[in-house]
Every structure is written in C-alpha cells, then in structure tokens.
PDB file as gemmi writes it, atoms N, CA and C in Angstrom:
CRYST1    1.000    1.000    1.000  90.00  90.00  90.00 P 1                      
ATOM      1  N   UNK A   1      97.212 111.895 101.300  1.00  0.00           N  
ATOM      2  CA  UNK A   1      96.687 112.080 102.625  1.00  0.00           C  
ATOM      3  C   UNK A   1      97.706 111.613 103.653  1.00  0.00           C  
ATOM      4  N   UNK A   2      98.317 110.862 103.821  1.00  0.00           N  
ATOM      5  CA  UNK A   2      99.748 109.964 104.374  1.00  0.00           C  
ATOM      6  C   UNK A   2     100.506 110.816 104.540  1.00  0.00           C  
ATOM      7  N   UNK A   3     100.844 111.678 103.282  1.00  0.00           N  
ATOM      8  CA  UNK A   3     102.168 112.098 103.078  1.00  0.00           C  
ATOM      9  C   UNK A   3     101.098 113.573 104.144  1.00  0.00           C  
ATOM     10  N   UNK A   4     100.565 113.971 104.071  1.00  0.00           N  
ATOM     11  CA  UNK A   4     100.447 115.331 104.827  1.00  0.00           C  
ATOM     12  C   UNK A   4     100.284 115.103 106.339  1.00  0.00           C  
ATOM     13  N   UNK A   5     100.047 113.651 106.515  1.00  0.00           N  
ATOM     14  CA  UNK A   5     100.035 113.011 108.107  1.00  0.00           C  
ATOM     15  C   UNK A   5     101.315 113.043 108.273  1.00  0.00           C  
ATOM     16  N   UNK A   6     101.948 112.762 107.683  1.00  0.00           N  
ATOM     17  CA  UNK A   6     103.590 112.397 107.914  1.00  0.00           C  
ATOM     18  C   UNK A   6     104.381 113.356 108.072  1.00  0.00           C  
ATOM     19  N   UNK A   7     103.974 114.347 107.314  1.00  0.00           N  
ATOM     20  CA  UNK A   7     104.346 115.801 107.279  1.00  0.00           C  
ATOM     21  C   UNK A   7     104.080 116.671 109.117  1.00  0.00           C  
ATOM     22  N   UNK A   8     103.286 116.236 108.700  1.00  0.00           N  
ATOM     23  CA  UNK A   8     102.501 117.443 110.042  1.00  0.00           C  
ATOM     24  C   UNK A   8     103.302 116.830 111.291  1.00  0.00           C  
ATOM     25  N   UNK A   9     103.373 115.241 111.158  1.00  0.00           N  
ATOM     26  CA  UNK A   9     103.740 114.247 112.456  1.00  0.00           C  
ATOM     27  C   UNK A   9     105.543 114.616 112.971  1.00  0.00           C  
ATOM     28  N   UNK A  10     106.575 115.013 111.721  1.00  0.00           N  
ATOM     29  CA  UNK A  10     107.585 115.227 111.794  1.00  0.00           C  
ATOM     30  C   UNK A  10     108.021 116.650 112.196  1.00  0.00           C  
ATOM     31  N   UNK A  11     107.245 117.660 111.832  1.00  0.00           N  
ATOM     32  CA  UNK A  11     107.371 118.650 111.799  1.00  0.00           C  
ATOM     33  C   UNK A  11     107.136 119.496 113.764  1.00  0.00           C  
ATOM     34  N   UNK A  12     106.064 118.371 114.043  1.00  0.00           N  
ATOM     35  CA  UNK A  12     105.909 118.615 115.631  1.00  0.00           C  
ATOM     36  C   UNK A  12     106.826 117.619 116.260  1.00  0.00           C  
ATOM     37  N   UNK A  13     107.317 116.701 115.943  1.00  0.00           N  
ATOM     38  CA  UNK A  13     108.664 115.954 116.545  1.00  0.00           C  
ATOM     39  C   UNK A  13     109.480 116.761 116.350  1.00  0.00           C  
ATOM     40  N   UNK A  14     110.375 117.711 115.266  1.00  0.00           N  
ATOM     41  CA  UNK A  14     111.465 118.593 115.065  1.00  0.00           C  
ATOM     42  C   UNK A  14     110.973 119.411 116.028  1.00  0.00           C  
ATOM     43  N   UNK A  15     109.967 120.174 116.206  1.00  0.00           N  
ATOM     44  CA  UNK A  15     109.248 121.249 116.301  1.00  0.00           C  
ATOM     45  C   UNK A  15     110.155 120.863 118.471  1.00  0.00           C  
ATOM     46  N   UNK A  16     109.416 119.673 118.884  1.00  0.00           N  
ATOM     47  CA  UNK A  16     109.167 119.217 120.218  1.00  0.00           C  
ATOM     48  C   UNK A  16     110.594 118.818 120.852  1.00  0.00           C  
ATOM     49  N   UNK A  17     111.907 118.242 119.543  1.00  0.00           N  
ATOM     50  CA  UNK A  17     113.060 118.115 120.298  1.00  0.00           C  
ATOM     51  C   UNK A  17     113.873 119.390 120.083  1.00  0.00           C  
ATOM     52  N   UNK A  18     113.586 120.292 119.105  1.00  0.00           N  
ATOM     53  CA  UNK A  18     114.306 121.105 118.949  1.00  0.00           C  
ATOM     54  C   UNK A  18     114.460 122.248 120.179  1.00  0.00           C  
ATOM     55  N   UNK A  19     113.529 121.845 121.008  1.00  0.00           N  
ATOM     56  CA  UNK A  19     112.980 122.977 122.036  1.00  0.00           C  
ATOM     57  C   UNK A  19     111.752 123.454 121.969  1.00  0.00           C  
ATOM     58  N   UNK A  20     111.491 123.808 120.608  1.00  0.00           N  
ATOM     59  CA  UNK A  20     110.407 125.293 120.281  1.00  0.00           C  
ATOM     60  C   UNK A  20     109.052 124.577 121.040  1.00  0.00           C  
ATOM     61  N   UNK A  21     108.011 124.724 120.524  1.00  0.00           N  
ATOM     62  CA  UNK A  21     106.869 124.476 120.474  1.00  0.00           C  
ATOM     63  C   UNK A  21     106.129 125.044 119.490  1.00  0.00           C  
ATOM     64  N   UNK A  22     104.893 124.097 119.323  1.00  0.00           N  
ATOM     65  CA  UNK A  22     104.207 124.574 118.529  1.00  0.00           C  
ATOM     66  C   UNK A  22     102.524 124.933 118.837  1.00  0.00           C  
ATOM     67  N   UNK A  23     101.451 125.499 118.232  1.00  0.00           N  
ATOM     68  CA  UNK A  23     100.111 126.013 118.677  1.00  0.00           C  
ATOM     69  C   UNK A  23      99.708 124.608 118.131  1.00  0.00           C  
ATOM     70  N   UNK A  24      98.508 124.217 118.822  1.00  0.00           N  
ATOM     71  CA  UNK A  24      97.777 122.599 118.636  1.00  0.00           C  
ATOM     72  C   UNK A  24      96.965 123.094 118.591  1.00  0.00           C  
ATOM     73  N   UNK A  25      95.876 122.113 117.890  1.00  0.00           N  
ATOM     74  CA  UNK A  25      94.218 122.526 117.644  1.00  0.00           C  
ATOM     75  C   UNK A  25      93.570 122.676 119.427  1.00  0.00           C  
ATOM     76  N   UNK A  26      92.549 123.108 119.534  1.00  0.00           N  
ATOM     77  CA  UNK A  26      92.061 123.344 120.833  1.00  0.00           C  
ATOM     78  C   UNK A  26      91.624 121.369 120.597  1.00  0.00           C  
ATOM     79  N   UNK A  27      91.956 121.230 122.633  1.00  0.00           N  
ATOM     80  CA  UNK A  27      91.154 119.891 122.625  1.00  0.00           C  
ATOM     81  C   UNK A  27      89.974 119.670 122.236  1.00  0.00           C  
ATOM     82  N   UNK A  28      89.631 118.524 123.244  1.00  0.00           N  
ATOM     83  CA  UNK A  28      87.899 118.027 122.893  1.00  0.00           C  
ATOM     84  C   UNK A  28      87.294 118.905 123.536  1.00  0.00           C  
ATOM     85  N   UNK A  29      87.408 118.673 124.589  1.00  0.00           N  
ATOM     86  CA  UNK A  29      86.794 119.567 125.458  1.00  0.00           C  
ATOM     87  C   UNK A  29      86.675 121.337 125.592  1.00  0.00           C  
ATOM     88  N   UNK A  30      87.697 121.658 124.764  1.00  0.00           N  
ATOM     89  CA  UNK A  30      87.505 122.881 124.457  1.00  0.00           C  
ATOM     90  C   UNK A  30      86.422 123.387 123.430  1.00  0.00           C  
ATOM     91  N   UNK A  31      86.182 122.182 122.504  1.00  0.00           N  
ATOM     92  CA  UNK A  31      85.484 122.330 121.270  1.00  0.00           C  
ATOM     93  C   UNK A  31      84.246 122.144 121.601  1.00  0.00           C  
ATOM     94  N   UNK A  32      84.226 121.596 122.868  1.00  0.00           N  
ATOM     95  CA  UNK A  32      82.385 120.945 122.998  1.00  0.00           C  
ATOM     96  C   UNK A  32      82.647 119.394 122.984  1.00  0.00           C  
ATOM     97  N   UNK A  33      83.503 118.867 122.686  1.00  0.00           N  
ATOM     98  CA  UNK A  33      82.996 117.743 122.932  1.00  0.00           C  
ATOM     99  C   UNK A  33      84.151 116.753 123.242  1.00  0.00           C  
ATOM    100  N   UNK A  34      83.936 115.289 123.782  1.00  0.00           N  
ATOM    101  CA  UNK A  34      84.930 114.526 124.051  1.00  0.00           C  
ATOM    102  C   UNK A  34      85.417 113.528 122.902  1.00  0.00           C  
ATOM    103  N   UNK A  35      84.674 113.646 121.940  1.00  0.00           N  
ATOM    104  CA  UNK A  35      85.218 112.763 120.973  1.00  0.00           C  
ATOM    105  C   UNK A  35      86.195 112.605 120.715  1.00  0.00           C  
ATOM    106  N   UNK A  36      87.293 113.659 120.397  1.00  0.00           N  
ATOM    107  CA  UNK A  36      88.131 113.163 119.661  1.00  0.00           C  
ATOM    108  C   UNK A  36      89.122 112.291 120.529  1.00  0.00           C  
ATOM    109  N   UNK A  37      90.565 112.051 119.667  1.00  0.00           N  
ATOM    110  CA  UNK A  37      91.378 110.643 120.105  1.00  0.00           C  
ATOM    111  C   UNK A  37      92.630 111.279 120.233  1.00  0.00           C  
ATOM    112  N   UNK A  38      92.742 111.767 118.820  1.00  0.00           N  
ATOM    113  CA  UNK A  38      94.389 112.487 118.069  1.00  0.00           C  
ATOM    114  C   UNK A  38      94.023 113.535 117.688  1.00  0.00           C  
ATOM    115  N   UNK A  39      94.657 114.730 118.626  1.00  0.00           N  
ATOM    116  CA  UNK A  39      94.713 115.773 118.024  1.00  0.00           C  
ATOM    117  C   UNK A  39      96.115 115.989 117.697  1.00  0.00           C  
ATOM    118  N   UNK A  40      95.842 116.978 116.367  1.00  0.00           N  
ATOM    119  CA  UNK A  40      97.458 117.388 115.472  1.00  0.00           C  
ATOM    120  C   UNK A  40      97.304 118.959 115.337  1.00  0.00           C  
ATOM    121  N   UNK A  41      98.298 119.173 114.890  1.00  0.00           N  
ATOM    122  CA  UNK A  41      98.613 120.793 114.429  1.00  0.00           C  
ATOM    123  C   UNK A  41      97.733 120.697 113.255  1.00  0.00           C  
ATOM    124  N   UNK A  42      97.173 122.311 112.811  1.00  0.00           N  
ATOM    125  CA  UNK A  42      96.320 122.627 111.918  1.00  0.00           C  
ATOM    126  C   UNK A  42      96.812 122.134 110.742  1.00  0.00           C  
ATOM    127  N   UNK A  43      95.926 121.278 109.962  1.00  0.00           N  
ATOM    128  CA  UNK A  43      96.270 120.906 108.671  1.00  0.00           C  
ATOM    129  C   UNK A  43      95.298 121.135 107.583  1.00  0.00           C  
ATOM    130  N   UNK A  44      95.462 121.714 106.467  1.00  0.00           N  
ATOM    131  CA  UNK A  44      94.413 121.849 105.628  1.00  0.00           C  
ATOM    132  C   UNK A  44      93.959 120.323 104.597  1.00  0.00           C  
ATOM    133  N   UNK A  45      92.865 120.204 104.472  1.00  0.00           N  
ATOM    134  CA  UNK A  45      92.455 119.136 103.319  1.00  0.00           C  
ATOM    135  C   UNK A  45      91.819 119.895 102.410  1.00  0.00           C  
ATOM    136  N   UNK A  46      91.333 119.602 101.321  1.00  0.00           N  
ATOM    137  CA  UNK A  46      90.634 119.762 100.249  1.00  0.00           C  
ATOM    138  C   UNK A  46      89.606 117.752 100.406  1.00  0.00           C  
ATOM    139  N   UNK A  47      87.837 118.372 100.069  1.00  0.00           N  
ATOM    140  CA  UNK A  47      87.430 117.513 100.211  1.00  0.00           C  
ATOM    141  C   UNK A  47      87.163 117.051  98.722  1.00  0.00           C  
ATOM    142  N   UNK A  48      87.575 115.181  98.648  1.00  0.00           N  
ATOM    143  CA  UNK A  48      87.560 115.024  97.848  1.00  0.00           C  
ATOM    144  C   UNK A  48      86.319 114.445  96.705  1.00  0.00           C  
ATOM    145  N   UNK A  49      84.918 114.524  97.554  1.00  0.00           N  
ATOM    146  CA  UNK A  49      83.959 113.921  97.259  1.00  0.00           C  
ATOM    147  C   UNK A  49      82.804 114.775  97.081  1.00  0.00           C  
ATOM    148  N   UNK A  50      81.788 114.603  96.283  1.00  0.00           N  
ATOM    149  CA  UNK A  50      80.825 115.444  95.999  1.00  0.00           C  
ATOM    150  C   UNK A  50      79.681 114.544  97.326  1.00  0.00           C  
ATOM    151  N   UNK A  51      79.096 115.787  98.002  1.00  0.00           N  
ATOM    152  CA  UNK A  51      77.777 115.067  98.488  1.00  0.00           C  
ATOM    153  C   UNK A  51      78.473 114.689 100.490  1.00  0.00           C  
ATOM    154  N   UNK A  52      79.882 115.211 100.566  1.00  0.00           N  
ATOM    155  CA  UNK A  52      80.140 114.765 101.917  1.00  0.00           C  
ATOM    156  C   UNK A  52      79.377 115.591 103.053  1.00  0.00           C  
ATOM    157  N   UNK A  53      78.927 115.137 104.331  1.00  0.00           N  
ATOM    158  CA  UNK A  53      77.663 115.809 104.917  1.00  0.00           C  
ATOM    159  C   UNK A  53      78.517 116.269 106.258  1.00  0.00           C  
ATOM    160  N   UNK A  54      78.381 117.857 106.456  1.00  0.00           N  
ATOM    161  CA  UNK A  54      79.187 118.177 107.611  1.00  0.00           C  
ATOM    162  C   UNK A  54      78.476 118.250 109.029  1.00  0.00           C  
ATOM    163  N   UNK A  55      78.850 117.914 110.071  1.00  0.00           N  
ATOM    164  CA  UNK A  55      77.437 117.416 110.907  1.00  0.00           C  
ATOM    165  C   UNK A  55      78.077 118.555 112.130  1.00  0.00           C  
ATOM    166  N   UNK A  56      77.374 118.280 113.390  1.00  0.00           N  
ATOM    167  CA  UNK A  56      77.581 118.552 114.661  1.00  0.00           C  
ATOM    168  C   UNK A  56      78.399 118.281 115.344  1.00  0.00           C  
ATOM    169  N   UNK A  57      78.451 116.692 114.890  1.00  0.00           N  
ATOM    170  CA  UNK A  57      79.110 115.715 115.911  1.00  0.00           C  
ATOM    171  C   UNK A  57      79.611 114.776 114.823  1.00  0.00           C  
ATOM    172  N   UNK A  58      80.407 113.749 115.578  1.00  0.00           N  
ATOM    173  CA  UNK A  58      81.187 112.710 115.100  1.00  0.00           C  
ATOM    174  C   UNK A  58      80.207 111.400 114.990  1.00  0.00           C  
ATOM    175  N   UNK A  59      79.553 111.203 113.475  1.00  0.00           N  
ATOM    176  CA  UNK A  59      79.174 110.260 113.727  1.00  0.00           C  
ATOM    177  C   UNK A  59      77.253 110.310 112.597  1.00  0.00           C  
ATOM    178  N   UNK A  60      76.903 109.578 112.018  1.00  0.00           N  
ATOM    179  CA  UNK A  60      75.511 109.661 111.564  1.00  0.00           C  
ATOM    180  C   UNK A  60      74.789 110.366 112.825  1.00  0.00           C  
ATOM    181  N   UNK A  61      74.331 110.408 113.868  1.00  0.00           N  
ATOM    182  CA  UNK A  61      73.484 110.302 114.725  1.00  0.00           C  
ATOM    183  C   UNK A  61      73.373 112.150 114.897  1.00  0.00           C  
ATOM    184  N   UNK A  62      74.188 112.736 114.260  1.00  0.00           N  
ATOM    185  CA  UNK A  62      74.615 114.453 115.134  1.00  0.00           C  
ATOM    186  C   UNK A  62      73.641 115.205 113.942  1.00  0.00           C  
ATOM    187  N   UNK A  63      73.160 116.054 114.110  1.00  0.00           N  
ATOM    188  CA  UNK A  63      72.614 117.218 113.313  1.00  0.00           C  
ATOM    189  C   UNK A  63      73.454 117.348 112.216  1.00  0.00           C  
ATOM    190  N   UNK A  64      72.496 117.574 110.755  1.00  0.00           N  
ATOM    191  CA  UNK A  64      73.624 118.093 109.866  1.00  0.00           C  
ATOM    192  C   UNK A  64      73.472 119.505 109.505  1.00  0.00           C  
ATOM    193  N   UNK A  65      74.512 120.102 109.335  1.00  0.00           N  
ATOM    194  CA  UNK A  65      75.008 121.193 109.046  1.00  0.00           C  
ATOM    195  C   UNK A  65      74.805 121.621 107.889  1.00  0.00           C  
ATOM    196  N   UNK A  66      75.330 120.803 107.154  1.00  0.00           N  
ATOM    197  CA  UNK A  66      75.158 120.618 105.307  1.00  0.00           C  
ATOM    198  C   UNK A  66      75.698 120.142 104.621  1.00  0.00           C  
ATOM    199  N   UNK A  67      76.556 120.256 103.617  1.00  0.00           N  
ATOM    200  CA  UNK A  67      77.031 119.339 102.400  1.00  0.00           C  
ATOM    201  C   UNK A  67      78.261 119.872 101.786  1.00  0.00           C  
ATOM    202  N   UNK A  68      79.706 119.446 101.852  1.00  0.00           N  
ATOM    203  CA  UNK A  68      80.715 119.278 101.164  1.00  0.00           C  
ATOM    204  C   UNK A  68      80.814 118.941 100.218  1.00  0.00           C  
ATOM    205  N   UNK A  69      81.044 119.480  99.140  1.00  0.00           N  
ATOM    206  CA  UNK A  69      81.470 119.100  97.901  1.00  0.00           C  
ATOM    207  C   UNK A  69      83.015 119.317  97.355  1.00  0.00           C  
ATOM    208  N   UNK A  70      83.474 118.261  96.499  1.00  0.00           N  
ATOM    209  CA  UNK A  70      84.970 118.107  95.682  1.00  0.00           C  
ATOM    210  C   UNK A  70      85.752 119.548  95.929  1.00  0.00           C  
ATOM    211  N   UNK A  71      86.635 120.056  96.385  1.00  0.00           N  
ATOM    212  CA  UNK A  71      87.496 121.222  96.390  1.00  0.00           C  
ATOM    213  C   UNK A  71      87.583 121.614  97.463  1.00  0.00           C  
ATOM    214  N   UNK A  72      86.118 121.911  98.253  1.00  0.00           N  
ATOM    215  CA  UNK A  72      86.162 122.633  99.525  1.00  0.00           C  
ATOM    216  C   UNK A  72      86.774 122.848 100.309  1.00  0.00           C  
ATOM    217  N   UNK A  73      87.625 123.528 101.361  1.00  0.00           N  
ATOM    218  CA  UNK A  73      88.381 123.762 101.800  1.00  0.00           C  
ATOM    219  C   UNK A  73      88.306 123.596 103.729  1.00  0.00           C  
ATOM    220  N   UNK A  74      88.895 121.974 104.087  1.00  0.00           N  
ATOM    221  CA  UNK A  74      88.225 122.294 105.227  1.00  0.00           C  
ATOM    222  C   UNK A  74      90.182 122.152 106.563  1.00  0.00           C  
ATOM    223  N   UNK A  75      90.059 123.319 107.166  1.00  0.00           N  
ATOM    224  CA  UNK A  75      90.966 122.473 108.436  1.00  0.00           C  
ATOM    225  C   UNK A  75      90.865 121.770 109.467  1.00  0.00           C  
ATOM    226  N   UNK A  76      91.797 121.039 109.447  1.00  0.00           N  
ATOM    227  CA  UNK A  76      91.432 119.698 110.701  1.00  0.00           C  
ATOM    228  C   UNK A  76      92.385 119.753 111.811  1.00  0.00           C  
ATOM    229  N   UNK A  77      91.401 119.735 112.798  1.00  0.00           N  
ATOM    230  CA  UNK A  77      92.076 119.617 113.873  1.00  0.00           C  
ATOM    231  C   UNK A  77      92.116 118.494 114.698  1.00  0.00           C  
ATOM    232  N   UNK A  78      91.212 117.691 114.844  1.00  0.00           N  
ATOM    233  CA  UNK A  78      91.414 116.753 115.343  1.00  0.00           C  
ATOM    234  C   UNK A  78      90.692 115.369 115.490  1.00  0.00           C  
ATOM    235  N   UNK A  79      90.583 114.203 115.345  1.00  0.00           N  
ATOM    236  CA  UNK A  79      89.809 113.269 115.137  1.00  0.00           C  
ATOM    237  C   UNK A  79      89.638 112.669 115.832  1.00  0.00           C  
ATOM    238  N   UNK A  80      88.454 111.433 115.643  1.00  0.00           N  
ATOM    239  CA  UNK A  80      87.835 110.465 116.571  1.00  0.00           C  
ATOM    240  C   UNK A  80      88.770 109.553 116.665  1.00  0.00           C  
ATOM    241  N   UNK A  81      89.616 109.135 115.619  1.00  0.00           N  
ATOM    242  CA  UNK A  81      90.234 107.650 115.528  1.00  0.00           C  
ATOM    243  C   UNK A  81      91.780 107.240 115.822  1.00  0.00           C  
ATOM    244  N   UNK A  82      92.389 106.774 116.732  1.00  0.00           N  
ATOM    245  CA  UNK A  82      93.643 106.909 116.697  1.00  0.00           C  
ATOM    246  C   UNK A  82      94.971 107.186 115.548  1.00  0.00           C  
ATOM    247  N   UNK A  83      96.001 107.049 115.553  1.00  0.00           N  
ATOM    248  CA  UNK A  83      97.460 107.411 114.783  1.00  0.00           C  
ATOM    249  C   UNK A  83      97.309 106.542 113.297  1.00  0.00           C  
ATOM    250  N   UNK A  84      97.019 105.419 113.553  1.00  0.00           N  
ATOM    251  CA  UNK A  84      96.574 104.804 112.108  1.00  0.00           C  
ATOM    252  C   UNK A  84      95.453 104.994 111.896  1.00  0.00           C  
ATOM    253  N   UNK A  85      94.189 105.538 112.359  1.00  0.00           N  
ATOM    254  CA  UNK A  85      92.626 105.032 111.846  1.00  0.00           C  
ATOM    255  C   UNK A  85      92.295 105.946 111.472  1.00  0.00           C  
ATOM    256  N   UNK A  86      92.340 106.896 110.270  1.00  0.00           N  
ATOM    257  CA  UNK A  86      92.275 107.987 109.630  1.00  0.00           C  
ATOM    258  C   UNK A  86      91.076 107.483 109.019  1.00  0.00           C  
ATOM    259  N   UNK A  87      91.372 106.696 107.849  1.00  0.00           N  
ATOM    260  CA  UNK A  87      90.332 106.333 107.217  1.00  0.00           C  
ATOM    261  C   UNK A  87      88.849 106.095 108.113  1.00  0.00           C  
ATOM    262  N   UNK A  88      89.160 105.288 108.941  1.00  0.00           N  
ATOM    263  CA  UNK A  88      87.473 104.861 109.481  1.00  0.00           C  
ATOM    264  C   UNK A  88      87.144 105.916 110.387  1.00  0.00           C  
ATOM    265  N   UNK A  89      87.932 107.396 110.745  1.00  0.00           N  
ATOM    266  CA  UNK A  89      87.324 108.316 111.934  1.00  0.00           C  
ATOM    267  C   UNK A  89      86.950 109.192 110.920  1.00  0.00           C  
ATOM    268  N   UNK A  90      86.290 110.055 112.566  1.00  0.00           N  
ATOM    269  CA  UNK A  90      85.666 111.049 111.946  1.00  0.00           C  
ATOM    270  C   UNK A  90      86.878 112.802 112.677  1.00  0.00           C  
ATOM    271  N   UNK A  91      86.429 113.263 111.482  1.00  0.00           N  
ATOM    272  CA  UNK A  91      87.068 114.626 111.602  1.00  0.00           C  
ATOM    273  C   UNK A  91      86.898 115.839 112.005  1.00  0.00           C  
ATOM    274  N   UNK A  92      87.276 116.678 113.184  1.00  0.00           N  
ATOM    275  CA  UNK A  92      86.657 117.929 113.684  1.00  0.00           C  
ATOM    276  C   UNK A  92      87.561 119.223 113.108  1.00  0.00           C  
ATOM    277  N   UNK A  93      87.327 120.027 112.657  1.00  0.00           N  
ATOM    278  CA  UNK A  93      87.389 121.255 111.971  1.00  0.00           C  
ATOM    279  C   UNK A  93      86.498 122.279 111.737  1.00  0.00           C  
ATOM    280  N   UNK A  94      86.999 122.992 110.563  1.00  0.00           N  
ATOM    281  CA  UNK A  94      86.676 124.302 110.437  1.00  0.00           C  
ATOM    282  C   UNK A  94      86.530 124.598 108.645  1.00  0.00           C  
ATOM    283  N   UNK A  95      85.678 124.996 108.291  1.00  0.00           N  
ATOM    284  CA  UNK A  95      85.913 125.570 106.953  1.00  0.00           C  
ATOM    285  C   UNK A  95      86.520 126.673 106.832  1.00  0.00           C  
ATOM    286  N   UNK A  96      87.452 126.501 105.744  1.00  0.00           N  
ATOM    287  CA  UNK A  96      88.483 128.123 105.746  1.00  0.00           C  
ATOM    288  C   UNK A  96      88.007 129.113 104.552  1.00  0.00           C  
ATOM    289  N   UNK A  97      87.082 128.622 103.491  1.00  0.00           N  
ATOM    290  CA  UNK A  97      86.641 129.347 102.845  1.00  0.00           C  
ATOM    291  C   UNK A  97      85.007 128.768 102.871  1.00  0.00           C  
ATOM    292  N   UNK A  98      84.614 129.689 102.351  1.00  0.00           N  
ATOM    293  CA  UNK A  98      83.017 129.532 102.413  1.00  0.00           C  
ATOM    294  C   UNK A  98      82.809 128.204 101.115  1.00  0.00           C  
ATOM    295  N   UNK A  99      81.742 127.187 101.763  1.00  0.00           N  
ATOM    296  CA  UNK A  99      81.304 125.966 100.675  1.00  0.00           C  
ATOM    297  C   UNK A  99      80.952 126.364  99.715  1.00  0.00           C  
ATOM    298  N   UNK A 100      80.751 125.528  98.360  1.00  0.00           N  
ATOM    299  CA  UNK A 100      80.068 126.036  97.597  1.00  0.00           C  
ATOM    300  C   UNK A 100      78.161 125.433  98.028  1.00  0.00           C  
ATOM    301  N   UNK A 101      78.328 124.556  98.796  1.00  0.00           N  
ATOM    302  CA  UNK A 101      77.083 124.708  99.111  1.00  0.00           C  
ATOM    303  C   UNK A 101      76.580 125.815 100.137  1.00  0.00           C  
ATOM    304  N   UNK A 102      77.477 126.861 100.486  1.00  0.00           N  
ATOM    305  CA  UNK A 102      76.595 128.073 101.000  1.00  0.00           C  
ATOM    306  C   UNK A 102      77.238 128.071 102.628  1.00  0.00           C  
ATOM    307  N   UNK A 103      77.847 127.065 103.142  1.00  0.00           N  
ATOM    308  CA  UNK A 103      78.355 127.139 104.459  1.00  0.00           C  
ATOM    309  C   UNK A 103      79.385 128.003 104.668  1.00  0.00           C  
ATOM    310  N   UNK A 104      79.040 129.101 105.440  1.00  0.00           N  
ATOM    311  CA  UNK A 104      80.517 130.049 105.891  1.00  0.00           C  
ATOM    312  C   UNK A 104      81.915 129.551 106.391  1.00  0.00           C  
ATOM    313  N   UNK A 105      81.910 130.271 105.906  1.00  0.00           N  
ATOM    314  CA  UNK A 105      84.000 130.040 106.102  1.00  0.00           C  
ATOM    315  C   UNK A 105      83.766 130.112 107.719  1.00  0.00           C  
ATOM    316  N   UNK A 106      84.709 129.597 108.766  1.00  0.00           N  
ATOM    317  CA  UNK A 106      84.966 129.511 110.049  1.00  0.00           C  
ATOM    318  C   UNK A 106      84.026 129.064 110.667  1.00  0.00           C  
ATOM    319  N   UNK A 107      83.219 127.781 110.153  1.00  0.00           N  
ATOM    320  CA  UNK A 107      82.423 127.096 110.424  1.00  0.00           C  
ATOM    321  C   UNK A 107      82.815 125.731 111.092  1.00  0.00           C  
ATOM    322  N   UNK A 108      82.174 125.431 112.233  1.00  0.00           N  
ATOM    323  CA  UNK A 108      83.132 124.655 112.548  1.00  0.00           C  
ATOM    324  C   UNK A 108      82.006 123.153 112.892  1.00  0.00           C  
ATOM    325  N   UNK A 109      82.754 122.027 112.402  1.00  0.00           N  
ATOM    326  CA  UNK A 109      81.947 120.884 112.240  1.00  0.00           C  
ATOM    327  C   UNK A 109      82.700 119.725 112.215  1.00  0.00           C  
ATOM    328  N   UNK A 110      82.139 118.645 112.058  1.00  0.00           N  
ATOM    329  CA  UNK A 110      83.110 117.329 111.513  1.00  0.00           C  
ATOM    330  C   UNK A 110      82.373 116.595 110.365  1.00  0.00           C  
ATOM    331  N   UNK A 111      82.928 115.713 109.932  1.00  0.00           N  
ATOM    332  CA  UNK A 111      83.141 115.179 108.503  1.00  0.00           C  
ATOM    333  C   UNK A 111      83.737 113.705 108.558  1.00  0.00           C  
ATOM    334  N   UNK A 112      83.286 113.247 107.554  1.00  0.00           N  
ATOM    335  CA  UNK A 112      84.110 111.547 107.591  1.00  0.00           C  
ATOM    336  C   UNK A 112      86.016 112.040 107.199  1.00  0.00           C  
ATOM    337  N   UNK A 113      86.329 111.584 108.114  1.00  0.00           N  
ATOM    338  CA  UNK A 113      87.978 111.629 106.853  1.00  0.00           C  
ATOM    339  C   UNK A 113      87.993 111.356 105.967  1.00  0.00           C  
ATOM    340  N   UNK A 114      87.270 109.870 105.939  1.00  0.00           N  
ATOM    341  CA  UNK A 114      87.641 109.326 104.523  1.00  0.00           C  
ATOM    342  C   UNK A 114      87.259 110.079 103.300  1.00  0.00           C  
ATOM    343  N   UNK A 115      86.470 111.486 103.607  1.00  0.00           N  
ATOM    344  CA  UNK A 115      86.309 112.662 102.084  1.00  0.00           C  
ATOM    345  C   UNK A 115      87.453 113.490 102.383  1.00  0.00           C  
ATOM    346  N   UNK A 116      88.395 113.270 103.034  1.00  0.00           N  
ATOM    347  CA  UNK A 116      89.377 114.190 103.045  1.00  0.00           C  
ATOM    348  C   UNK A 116      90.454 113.600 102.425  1.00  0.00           C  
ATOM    349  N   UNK A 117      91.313 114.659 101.528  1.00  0.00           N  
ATOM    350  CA  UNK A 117      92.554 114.526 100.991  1.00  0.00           C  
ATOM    351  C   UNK A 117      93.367 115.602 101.391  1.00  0.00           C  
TER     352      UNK A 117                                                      
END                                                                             
C-alpha cells in the first residue's frame, strides 16, 4: 500500500517539475462533499477484506451502499486523512468492476482505507 502511495506521489512530482501535468481526481466539492484532505491521481486498490461496507459518506454515520469483499476492485481518489494518515481515513472512489456483492462498476462511494491494498 506505501509502495503504490509512493508511486503515485513521485510520479506527480516528475509529472509537476517536468512541466507536463497531470488529470487529478475531481475535488470535494465536486464529488458532493467536503470531506476529503488529500487528493491524488487515480489509483487502483484491490480490497483486502471480506465484509468491508461501502457507504455514502466518510465515516459510520453515512448510508450504506453495501459490502466489499477480498479482490474487489475499487479506485481512489481521494481521502479524509492527511499525507501520512492512510490507515485511520476514510476513502472516496469508484468501483471499476462490478462487486461480487452485486454493486455496479462506476459506483461511486467511500470505504475505510484500512481494507485497501
């Protein structure tokens, strides 16, 4: 999980002195909401936990959506928790393939990080 933070983090530093630019996840506010902290360029995870619950919002309190299980395929765009606090935030994205619990692909929700790898 580090190594794909680290990845993504260098790649928009090359990306930012080299000249170019790169496409960023839409903000908070584009998404609906102000939560997040750190947004990054699109990164894919695979979730690593059976039973992870994809909600509305950032946080127990938001509507749930439904249920992540081990493999699933989700992209992240951007989180609640600052540059180190991966582990304790929460995650806003998109599913890129359909769950196996039945949630469509280009679904868009958040998730604990900490089920993300």
């Amino acid at each position: 999980m580090q190594a794909k933070y680290r990845a993504s983090a260098i790649a928009l530093t090359a990306s930012l002195l080299l000249g170019g630019s790169m496409v960023l996840a839409p903000t908070a506010s584009a998404v609906g909401s102000s939560a997040c902290r750190f947004n990054s360029p699109d990164v894919n995870f695979k979730v690593r936990t059976s039973g992870a619950t994809f909600r509305t919002g950032p946080g127990k309190r938001y509507h749930v959506i439904g249920t992540l299980y081990r493999g699933d395929s989700f992209r992240y765009f951007c989180r609640t928790g600052g540059v180190h606090d991966f582990e304790k935030s929460w995650s806003y994205g998109k599913i890129t393939k359909r769950a196996r619990s039945g949630i469509p692909a280009g679904t868009r929700g958040w998730v604990s990080s900490k089920y993300l790898d």
